[in-house]
N, C-alpha and C positions, 0 to 999 in steps of 0.2 A: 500369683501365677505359679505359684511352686518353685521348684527349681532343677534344669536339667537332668537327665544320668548320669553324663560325662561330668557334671560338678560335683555330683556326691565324694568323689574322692579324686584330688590332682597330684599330680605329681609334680616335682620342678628340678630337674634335675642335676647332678652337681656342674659346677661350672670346670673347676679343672679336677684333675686326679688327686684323692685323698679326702678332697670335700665331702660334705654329706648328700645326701640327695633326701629334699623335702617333701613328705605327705601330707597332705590338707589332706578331712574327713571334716564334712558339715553333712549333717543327718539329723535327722530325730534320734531322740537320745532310749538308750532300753538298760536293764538292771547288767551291769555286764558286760558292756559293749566295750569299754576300755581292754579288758580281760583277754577277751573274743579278738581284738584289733593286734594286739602284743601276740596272742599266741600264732595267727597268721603271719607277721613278720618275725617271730622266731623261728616258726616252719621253714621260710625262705631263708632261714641261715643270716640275715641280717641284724643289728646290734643298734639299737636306739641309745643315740646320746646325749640327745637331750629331745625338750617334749614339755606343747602347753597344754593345757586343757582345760576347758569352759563349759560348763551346762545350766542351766534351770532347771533340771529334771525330764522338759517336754524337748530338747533343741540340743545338740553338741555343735559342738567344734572345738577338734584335737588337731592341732600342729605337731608333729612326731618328725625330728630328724634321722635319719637311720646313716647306716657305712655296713658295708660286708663284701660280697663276692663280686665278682667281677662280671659273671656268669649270670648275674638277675636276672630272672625273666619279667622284667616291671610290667609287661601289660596283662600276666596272666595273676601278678599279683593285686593289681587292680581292679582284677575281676572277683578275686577271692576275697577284697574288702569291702568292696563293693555287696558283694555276697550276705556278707556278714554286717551290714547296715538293716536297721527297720525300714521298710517301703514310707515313702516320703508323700505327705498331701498337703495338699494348701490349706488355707484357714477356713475354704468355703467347704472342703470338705472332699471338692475333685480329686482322688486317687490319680499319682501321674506311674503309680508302678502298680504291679499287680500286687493286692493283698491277701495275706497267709494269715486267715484268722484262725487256726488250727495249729498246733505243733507238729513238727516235724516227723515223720516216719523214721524211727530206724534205719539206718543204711542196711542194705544187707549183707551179710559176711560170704567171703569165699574164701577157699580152701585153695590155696596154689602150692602145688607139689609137684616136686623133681629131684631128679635123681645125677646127682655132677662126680667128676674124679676131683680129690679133696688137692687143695692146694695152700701155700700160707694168703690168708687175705681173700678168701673166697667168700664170705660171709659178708663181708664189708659190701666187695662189688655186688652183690645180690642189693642188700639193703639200698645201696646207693642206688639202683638202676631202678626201686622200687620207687625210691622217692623224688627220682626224675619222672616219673612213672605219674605222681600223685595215689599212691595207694596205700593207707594207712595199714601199718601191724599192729594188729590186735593181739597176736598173740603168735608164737614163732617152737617150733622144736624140731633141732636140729642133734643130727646124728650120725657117727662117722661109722662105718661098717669097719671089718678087720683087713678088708682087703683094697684098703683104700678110695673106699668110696663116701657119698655123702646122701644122705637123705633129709630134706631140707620140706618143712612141711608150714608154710607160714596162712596163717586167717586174715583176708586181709579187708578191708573197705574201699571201697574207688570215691574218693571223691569227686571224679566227674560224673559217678553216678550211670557208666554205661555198662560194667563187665557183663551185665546181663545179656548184650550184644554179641553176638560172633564176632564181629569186625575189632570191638574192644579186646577181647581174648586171643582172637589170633596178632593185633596187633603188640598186645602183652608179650606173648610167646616169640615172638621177629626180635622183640626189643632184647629180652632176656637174651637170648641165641648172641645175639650180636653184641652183650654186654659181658658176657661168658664164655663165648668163641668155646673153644675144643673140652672146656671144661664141663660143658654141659653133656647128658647122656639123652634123657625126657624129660619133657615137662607135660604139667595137667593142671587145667584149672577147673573147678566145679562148685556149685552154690551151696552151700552149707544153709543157711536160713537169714531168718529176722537178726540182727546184732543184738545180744543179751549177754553182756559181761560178767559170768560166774563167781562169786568171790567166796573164798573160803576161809573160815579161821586160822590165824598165820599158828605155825606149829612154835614150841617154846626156843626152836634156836633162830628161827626168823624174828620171832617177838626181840631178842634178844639182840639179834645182829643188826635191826633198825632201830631202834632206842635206845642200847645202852651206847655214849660217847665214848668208850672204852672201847669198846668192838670195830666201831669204823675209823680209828684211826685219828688222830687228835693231830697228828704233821701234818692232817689233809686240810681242817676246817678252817673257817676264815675265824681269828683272834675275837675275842667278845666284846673287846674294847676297842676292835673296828666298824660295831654297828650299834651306831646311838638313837633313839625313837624318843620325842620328847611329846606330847600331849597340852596343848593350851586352849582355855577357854576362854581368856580375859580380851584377846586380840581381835576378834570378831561376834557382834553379838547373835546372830544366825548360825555360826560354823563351829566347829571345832577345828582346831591347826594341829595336826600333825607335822614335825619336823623330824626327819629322817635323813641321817647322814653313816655312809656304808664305804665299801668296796665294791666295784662294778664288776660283773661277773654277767655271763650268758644269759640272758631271758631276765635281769634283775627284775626289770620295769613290770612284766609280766605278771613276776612272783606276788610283787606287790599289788600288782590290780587283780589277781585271780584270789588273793585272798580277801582282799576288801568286797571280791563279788559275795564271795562262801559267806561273808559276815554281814551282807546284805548293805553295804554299807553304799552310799552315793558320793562322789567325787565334785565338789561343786566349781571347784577353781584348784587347778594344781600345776605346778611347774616343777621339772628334774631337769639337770646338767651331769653331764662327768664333766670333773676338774681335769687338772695334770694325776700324773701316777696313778686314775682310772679311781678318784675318790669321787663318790656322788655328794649332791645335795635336792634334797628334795620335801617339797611344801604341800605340803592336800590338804584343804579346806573341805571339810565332807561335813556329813548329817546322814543319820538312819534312813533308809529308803521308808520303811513302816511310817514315821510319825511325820518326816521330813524336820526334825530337831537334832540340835546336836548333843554330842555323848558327854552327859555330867553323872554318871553313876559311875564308882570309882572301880567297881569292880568289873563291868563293860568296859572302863578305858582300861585296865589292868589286863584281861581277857583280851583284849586288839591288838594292844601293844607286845604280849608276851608269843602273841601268833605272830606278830609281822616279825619279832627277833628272832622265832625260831626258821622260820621259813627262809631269813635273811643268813641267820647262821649257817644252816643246813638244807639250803635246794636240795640235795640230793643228796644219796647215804652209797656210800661204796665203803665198801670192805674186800679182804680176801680172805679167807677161810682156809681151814682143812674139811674135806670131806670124806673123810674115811681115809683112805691112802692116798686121797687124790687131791686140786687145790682147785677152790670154787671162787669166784669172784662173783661179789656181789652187788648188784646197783638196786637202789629204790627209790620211788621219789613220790609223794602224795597225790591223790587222785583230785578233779575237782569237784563239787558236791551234784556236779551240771554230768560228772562221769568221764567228762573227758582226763588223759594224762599229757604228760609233757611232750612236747614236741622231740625228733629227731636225737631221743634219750639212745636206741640201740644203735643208730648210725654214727653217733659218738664212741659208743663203747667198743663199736669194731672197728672204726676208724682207728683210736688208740692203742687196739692190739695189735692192729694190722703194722704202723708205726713203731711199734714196740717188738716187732717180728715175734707176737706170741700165736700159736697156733689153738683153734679151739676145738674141743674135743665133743662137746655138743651142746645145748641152748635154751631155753625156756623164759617164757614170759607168761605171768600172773598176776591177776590180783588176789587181796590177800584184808583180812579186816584186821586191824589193830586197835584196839581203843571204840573211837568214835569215828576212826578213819580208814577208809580205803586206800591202799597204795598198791603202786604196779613194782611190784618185783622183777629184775633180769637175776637168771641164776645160770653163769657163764662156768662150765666144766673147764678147765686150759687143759691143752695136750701137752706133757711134759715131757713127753720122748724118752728115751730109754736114760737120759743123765740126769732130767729133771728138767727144771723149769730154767732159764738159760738166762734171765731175770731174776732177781731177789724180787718177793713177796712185794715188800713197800714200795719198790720201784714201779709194778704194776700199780700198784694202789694210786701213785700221784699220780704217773702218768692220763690214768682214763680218770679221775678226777680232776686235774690239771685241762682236758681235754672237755669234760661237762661243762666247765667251770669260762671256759673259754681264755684259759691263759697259756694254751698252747706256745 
């Protein structure tokens, strides 16, 4: 008979304060869908700490504990996992959801631009009321005039998919006004097009500032001898085991399933924990999506493992820089092969300045090729004021690392 909507994904809520609050997902299973599910509950700022997961290939069912804000809005996130399941059919073949045999349209991009009096921490409340909003940035540059003003020009996507609406737009504009009060001067929203993410060849001190470990900062990274990946083929004869043990940090879960997606790789049977002092442990029994065998070529387990240690080492690349007479801070973090980037990465990074009373002086977001990979670049100008930067360099640096990192 199939099985309900309202069962594709349950919630069970915690029982008293500090518990976790449990997600069921039973769905048919698709390349990625662990990936897809992690980065939806990253979006929502919540933190999975422990998490089972089961498939055959054709069928899931993932148990994911999460803990975070207080402020969840669990039914609209229900609806966004929901979302991100495969339309579910019986074995006779009755479709009980509508099916999408087509791939998805591009969202389309808009252009929301306004014009505010600059203040410390104004960048942040934009971003945040954005992402109460549900409106992804794509791409963001900002600009302070000499006479105290801001011009603030961000691309954005609507995940609920209406800006194209008057009602969506002006309810946009009400929200802003009322998230910005006197700060605000005008606002404009207008359609840009099809979403098509430009990337350009990163220039030689970009190349430099996201690869060499010299550059970003070696007091920021998590120690090499805190993330161990061990590879076994003797313990199941269908599977390969992976055994991963880390330091729990923001989106961990995520990092790891978004790169087992890029490596095409299938999740057959896995279970993570965070211990005490935020140490993980964690088990994936996988196989190649391609052949459905597991990985005995040493140079493919070498290749798996040497990505999952880098990605575990380094989610993300912050530096700070000189830029001429001025001081840039720098975040990057790798694209996924599917195009998407990291969730809630510039609402972090202004959260932390904002926290750190640093004042920004203007803003950009890009991507950029490095290698074989695309990353999203933040390239954050600070306003130093006439004394300077009223922080020491490194101070910024852990703090919005500190802050990515989730060890606020």
């Amino acid at each position: 008979m199939g099985i309900l909507h309202d069962d594709v994904v349950i919630f069970r809520e915690a029982e008293k304060e500090g518990d976790p609050t449990v997600i069921t997902v039973n769905c048919p299973d698709k390349t990625g869908l662990g990936s897809d599910l992690c980065r939806i509950i990253l979006f929502f700022g919540l933190s999975i700490v422990r998490g089972d997961v089961s498939t055959d290939g054709k069928w899931c069912y993932i148990v994911l504990w999460v803990v975070g804000k207080e402020n969840t809005r669990w039914s609209l996130l229900k609806k966004r996992l929901i979302g991100a399941c495969p339309s579910c059919s019986s074995a006779s073949g009755i479709s009980y959801y509508s099916s999408d045999f087509h791939p998805p349209k591009p969202p389309h991009v808009f252009l929301l631009k306004f014009n505010c009096y600059d203040r410390k921490g104004l960048l942040h409340d934009v971003t945040e009321a954005l992402c109460e909003l549900e409106l992804v940035i794509k791409k963001v540059k900002v600009s302070t005039t000499p006479d105290g003003k801001v011009m603030d020009l961000f691309f954005i996507t609507d995940t609920r998919e209406l800006m194209h609406t008057e009602k969506r737009k002006e309810d946009t504009k009400e929200y802003l006004r009322g998230a910005l009060k006197d700060a605000i001067i005008d606002i404009d929203i207008e359609l840009v097009g099809p979403a098509a993410d430009i990337c350009s060849p990163a220039s030689s001190f970009l190349l430099a500032a996201i690869t060499d470990e010299e550059t970003i900062g070696n007091r920021t990274l998590i120690r090499s001898d805190e993330v161990t990946i061990t590879m076994d083929n003797t313990l199941s004869p269908a599977h390969t085991l992976v055994q991963i043990m880390c330091q729990n940090h923001k989106g961990l879960i995520y990092d790891i399933m978004r790169t087992l997606k890029d490596y095409n790789i299938q999740i057959c049977y896995g279970r993570f924990y965070v211990k005490e002092r935020g140490k993980c442990d964690i088990d994936l029994f996988i196989i190649t999506k391609g052949d459905g065998k597991k990985i005995v070529d040493p140079k493919k387990q070498h290749s798996l493992s040497s990505r999952l240690r880098t990605e575990l080492l380094h989610p993300v690349r912050v530096g700070v820089h000189s830029r001429g007479p001025d001081t840039e801070l720098l975040v990057a973090n790798p694209v996924e092969l599917s195009g998407k980037g990291r969730p809630l990465v510039f609402y972090d990074i202004t959260l932390a300045l904002k926290m750190l009373q640093t004042c920004i002086f203007s803003a950009e977001i890009g991507r950029h090729v490095i290698g074989d990979r695309e990353w999203e670049v933040y390239r954050i100008l600070l306003d130093e004021g006439g004394e300077g930067l009223s922080l020491p360099r490194n101070k910024i640096e852990e703090g919005v690392w500190k802050m990515l990192m989730g060890w606020e």
